[in-house]
C-alpha positions as CSV (number, residue, x, y, z in Angstrom):
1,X,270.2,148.5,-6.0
2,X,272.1,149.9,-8.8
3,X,269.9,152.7,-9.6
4,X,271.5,156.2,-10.8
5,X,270.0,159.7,-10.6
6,X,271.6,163.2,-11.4
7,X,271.8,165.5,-8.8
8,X,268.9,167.8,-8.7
9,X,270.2,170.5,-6.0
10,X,266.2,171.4,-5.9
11,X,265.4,168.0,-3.9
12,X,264.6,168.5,-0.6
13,X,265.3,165.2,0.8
14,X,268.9,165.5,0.5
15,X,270.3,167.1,3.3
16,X,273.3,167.8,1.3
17,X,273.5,168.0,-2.4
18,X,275.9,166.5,-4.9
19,X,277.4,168.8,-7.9
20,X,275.1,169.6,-10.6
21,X,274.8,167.1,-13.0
22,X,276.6,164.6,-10.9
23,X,275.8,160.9,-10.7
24,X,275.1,159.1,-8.0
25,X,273.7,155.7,-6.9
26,X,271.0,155.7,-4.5
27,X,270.7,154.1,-1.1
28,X,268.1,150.8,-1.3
29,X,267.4,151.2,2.1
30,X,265.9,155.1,1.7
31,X,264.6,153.7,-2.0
32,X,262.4,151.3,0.5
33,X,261.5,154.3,2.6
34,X,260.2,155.9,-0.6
35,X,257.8,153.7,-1.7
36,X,255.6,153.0,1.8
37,X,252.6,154.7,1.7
38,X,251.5,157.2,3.8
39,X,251.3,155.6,7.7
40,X,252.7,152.3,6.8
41,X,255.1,151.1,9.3
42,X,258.3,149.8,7.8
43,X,258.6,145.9,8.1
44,X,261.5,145.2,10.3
45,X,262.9,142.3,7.9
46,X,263.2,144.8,4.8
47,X,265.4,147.5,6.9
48,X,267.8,144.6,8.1
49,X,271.0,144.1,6.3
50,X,273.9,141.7,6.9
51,X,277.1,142.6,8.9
52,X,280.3,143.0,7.2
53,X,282.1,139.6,6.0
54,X,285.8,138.7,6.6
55,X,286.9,141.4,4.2
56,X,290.5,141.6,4.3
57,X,291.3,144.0,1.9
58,X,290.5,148.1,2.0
59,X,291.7,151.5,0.3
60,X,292.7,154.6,1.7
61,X,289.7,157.5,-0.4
62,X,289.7,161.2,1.4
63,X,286.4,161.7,2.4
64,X,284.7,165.3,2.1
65,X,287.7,167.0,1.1
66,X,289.4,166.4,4.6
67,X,291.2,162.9,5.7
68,X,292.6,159.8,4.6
69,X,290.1,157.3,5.7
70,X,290.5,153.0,5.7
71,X,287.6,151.7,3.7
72,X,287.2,148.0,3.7
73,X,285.7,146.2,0.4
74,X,283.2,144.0,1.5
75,X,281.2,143.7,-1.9
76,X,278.8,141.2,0.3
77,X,277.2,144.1,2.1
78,X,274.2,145.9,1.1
79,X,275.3,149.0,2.0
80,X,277.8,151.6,2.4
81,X,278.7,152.2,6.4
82,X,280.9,154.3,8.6
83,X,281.5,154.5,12.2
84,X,279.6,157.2,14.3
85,X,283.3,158.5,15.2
86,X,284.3,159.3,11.8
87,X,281.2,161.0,11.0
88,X,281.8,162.8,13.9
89,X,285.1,163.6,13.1
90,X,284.4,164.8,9.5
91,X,281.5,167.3,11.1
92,X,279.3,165.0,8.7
93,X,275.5,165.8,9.0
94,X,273.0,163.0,8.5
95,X,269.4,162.5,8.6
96,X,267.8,160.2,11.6
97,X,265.0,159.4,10.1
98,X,266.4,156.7,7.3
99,X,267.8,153.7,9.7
100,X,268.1,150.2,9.3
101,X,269.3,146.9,11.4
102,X,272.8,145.1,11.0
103,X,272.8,141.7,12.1
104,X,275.8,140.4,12.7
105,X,276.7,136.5,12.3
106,X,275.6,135.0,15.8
107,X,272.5,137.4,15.2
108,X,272.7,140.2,17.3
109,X,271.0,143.6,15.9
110,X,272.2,146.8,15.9
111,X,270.1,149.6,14.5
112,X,271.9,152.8,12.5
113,X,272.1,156.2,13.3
114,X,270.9,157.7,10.2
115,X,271.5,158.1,6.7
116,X,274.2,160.9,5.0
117,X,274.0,161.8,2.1
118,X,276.1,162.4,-1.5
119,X,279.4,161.9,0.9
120,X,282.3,162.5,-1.4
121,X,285.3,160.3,-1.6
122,X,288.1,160.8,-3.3
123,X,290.0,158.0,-4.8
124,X,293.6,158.2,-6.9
125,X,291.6,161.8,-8.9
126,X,288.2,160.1,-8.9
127,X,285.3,161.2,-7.0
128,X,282.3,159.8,-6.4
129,X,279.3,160.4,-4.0
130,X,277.7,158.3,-2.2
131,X,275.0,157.5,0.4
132,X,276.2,156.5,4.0
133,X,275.0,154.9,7.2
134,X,276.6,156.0,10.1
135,X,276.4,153.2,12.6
136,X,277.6,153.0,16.6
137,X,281.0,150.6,17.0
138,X,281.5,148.8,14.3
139,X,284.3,147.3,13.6
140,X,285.6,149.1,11.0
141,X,285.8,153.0,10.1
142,X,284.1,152.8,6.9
143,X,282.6,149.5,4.6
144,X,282.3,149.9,1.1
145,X,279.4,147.4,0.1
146,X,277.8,146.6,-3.3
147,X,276.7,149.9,-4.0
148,X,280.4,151.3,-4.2
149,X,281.0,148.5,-7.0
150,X,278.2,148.7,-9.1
151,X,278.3,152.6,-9.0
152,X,282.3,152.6,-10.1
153,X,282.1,149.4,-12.0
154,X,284.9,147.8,-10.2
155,X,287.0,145.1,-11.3
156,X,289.6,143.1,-8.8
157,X,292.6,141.5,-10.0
158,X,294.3,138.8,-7.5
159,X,298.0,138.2,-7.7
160,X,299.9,135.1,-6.6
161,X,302.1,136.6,-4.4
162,X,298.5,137.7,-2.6
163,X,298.6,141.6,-3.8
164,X,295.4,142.7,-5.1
165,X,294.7,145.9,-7.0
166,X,291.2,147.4,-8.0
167,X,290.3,149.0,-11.0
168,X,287.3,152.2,-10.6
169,X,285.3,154.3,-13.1
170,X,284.2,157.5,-12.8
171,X,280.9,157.4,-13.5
172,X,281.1,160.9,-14.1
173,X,283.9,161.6,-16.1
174,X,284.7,158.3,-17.3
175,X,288.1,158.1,-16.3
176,X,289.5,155.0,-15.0
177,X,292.1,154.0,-12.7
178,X,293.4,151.1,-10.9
179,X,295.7,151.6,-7.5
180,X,296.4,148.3,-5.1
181,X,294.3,147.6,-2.3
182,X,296.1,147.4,1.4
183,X,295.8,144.8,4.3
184,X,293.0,145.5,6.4
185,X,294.4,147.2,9.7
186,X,292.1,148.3,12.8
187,X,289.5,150.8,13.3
188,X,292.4,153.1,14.6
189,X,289.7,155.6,15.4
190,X,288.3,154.0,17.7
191,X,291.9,152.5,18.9
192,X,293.6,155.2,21.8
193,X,297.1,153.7,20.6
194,X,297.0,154.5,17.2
195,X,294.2,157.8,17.0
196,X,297.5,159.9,16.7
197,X,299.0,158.9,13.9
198,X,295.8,158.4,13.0
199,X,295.3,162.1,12.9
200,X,298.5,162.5,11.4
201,X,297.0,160.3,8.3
202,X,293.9,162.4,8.4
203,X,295.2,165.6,7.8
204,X,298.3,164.7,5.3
């Protein structure tokens, strides 16, 4: 976790690449793939990664240049996850072969989809790209876990009154910026009732 490369557009395990000299923070879950030796079989326990907390807080990034997307800040999770409708929905590709197990608190698994990767999100004029799991129903559109903090260096500020704002780095450009966090609504995506105005969000 925490680890930072510059895009090398050369690498052919990315299925898409990030700019040129870009940075980025990898996935630990494809870091784990990495290092198994030729025929190993992955242990079970190291691919399985909590589900999201009682995050009640998100932001609204556009993802890939295309719609407004709720992204709840769980900074508990392991990961960075979104639903397989969104992905769908943003034409995203991603690669099969990197999954991993979500356990959920009375235990149940779920296994992902598949990894995608150098997704960019853009957030109040900062970018950053980062390495996504799509995963079937969750209950959420997108989770931003630890990786989104450490990679933007995030700080939160509570208020009494219960706002919240977050403050992001571009890791970058080094520009920072700090916009309020919203209450966390429904996975309207996956809601009939609200995917049009939904749509109407996406595509402001």
């Amino acid at each position: 976790m925490g680890n930072f490369v510059k895009a090398k557009s050369t690498e052919a395990f990315l299925v898409r690449s990030a700019p040129s000299k870009a940075i980025y923070t990898e996935d630990p879950i494809e870091q784990y793939y990495r290092m198994l030796r030729p025929g190993e079989t992955p242990d079970p326990e190291k691919l399985t990664v909590a589900a999201e907390s009682c995050a009640l807080r998100s932001i609204v990034p556009i993802i890939d240049n295309s719609f407004k997307v709720e992204c709840i800040l769980d900074p508990g999770c392991q990961i960075i996850a979104m639903s397989e409708e969104v992905c769908h929905e943003l034409a995203l590709p991603y690669d099969p072969s990197i999954t991993l197990n979500m356990q959920s608190a009375n235990g149940t698994i779920n296994q992902s989809l598949g990894l995608a990767r150098n997704v960019p999100f853009h957030i109040a004029g900062i970018t950053v790209y980062m390495q996504v799991h799509v995963l079937r129903n969750p209950a959420y559109d997108v989770l931003f876990g630890q990786p989104f903090d450490v990679l933007t260096e995030s700080v939160v500020r509570n208020y009494r009154n219960e706002d919240q704002t977050i403050t992001l780095h571009d890791p970058n450009t080094g520009k920072a910026v700090t916009i309020p966090t919203v209450t966390r609504g429904p996975p309207c995506i996956l809601s009939k009732q609200c995917n049009q105005q939904k749509k109407k969000d996406f595509r402001r």
